[in-house]
MARTORVO-663175 format. One record per residue: x, y, z of N, C-alpha, C in turn. Coordinates in Angstrom, 1 decimal. Example, Ala and Ser with C-alpha at 12.3 -4.5 7.8 and 13.67 -1.06 7.14 Angstrom:
<atoms>
[atom [13.2; -5.7; 7.8]; [12.3; -4.5; 7.8]; [13.2; -3.3; 7.8]],
[atom [12.8; -2.2; 7.1]; [13.7; -1.1; 7.1]; [12.9; 0.0; 7.9]],
</atoms>
This chain:
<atoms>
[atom [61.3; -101.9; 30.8]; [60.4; -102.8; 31.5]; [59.1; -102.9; 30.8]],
[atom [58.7; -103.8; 30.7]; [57.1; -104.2; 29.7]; [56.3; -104.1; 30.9]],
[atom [55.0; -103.8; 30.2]; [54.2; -104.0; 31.4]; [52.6; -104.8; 30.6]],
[atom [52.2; -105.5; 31.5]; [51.5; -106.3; 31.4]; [49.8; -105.9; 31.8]],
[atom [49.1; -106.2; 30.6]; [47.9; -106.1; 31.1]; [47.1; -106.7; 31.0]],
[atom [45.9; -107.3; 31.9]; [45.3; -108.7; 31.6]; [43.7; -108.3; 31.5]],
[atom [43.1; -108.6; 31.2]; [41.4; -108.2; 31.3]; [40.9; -109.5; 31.5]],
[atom [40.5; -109.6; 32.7]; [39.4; -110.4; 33.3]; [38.0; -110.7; 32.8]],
[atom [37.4; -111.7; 32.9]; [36.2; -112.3; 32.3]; [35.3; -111.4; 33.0]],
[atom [34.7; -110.2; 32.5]; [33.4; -109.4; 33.6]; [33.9; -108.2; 33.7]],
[atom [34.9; -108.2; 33.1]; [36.1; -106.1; 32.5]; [35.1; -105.7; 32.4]],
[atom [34.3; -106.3; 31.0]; [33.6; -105.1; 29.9]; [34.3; -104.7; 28.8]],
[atom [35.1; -105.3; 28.2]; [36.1; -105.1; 27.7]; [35.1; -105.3; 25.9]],
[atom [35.5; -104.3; 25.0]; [34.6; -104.0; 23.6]; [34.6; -105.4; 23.1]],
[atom [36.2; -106.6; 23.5]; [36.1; -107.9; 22.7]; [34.5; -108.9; 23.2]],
[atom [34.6; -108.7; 24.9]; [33.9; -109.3; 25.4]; [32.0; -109.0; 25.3]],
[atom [31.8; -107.8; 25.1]; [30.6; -106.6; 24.9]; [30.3; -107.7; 23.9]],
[atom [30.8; -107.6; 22.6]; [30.7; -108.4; 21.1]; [30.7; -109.4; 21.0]],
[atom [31.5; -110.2; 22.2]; [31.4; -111.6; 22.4]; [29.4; -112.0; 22.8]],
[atom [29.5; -111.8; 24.2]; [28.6; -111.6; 24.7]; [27.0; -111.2; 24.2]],
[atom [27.2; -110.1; 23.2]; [25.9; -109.9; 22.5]; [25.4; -110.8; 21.3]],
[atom [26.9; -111.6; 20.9]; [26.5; -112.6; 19.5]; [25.6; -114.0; 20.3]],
[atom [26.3; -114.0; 21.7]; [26.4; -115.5; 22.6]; [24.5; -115.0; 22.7]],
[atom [23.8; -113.9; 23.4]; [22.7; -113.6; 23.6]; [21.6; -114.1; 22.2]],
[atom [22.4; -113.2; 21.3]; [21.6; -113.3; 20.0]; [21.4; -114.8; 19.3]],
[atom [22.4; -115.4; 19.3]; [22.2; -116.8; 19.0]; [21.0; -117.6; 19.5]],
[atom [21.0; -117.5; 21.3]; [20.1; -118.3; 22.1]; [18.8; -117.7; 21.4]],
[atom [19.0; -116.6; 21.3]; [17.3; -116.1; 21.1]; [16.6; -116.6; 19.6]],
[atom [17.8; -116.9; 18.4]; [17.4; -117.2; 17.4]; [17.3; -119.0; 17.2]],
[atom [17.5; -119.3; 18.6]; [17.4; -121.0; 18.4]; [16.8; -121.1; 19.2]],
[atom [15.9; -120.5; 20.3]; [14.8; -120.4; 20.9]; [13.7; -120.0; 19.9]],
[atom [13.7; -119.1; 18.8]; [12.5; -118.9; 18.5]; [12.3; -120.3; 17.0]],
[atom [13.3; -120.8; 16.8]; [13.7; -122.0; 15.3]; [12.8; -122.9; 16.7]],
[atom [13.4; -123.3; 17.5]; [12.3; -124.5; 18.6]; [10.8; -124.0; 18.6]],
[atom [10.9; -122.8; 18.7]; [8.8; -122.7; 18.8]; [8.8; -123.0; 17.3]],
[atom [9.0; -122.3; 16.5]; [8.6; -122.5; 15.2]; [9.1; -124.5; 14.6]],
[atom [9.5; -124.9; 14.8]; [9.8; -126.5; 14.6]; [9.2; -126.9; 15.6]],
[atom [8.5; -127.1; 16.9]; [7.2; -127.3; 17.8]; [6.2; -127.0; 16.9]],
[atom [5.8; -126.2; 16.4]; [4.7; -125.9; 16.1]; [4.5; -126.5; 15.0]],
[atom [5.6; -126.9; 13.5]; [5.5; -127.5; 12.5]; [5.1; -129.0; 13.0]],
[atom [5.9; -129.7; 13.8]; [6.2; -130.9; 14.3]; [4.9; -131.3; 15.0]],
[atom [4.4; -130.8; 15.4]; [2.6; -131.0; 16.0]; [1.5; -130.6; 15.0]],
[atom [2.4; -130.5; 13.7]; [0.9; -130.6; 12.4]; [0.3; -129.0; 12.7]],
[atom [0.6; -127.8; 13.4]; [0.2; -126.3; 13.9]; [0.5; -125.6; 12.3]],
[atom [-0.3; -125.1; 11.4]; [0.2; -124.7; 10.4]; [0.5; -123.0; 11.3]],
[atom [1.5; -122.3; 10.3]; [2.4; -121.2; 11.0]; [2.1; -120.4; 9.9]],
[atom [1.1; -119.4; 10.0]; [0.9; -117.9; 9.2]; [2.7; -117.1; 8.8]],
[atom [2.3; -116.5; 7.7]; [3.6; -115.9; 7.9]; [4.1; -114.5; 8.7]],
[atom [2.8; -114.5; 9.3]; [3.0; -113.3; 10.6]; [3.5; -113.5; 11.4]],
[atom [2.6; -115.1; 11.9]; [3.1; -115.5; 13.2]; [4.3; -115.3; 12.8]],
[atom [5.1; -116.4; 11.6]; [6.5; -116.6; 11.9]; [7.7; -115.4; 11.7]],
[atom [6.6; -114.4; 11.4]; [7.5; -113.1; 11.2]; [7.3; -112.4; 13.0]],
[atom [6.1; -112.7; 13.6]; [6.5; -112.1; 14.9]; [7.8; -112.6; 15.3]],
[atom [7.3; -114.2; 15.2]; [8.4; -115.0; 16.6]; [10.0; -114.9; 16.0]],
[atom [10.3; -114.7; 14.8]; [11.9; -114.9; 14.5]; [12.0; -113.7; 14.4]],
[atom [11.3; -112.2; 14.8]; [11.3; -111.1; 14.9]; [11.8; -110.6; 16.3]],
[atom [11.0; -111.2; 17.0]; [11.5; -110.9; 18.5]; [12.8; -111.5; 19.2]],
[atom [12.9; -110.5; 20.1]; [14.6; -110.5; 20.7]; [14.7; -110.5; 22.4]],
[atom [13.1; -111.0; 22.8]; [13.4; -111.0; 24.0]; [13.5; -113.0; 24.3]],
[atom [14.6; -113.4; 25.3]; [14.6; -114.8; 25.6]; [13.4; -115.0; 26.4]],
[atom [13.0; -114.1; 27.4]; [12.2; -114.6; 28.7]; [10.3; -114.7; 27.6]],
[atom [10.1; -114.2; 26.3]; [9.0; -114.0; 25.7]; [9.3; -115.3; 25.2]],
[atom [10.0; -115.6; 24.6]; [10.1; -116.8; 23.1]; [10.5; -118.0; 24.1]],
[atom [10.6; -118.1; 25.6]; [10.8; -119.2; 26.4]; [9.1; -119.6; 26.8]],
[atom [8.4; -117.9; 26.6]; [6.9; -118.4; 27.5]; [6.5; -118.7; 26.2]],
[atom [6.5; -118.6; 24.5]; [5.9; -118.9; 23.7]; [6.1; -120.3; 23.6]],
[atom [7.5; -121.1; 23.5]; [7.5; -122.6; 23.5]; [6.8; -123.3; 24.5]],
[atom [7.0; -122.4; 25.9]; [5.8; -123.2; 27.1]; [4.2; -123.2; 26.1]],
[atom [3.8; -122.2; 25.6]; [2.5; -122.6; 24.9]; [2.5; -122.9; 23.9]],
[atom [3.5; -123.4; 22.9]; [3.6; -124.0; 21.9]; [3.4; -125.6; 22.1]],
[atom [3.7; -126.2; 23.3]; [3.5; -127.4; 24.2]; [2.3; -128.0; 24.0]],
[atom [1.3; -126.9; 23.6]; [-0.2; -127.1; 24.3]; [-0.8; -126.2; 23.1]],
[atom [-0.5; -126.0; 22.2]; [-1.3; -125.0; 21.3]; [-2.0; -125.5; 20.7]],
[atom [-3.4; -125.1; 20.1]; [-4.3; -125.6; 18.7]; [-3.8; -124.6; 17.8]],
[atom [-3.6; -123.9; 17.6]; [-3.4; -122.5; 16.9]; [-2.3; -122.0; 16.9]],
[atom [-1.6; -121.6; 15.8]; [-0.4; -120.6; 16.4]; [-0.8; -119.4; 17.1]],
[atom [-1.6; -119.0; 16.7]; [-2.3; -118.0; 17.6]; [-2.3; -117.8; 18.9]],
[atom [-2.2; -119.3; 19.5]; [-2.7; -119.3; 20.8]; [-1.3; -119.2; 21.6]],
[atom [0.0; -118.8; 20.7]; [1.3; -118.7; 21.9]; [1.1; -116.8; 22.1]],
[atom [0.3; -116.2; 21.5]; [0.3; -114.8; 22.1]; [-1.2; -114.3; 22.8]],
[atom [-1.9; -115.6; 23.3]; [-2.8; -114.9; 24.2]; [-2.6; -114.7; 25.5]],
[atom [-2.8; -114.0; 26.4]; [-2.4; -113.7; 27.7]; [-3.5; -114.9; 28.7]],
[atom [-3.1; -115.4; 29.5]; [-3.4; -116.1; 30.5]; [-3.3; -115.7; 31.7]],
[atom [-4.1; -116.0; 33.1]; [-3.5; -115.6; 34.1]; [-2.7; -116.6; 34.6]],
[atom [-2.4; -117.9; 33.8]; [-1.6; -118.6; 34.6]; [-0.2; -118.1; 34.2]],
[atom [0.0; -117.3; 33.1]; [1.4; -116.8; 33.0]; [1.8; -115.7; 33.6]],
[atom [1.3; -115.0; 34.7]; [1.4; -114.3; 35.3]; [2.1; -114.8; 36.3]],
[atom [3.3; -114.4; 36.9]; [3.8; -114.9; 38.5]; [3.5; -114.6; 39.7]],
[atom [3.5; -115.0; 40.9]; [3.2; -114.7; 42.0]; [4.1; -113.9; 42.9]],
[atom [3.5; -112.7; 43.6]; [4.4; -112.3; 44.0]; [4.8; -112.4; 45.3]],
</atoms>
């Protein structure tokens, strides 16, 4: 008798782990290509710091608040200064 085993989408399964962290990795490296093409595309000249912070970093929720101030920047500079409007309410 065979027996059958099925792994569900949310196991945790090593295929899924690897799936899942490439799927993560991707967004974050075409979230940070959009700040950096924002910032070309509005004439913002891009140090090679800045562009080494932003295609450096691997968090989504940072490189989603850097495009919010890439929106509105004079400077590249100005997507890593702290504001209190980027603070949330609790």
């Amino acid at each position: 008798m065979k027996s059958l085993v099925t792994h569900y989408p949310g196991h945790r399964t090593m295929f899924e782990e690897t799936y899942l962290e490439g799927e993560a990795k991707g967004k974050v490296e075409d979230r940070a290509s959009l700040v950096l093409r924002l910032l070309e595309k509005r004439g913002i000249d891009v140090p090679e710091d800045v562009r080494e912070r932003i295609t450096s970093c691997d968090d989504l929720d940072t490189l989603t608040l850097w495009f919010d101030r890439s929106l509105t920047a004079t400077a590249a500079g100005d997507l890593f200064v702290e504001s209190s409007e980027d603070e949330t309410n609790p």
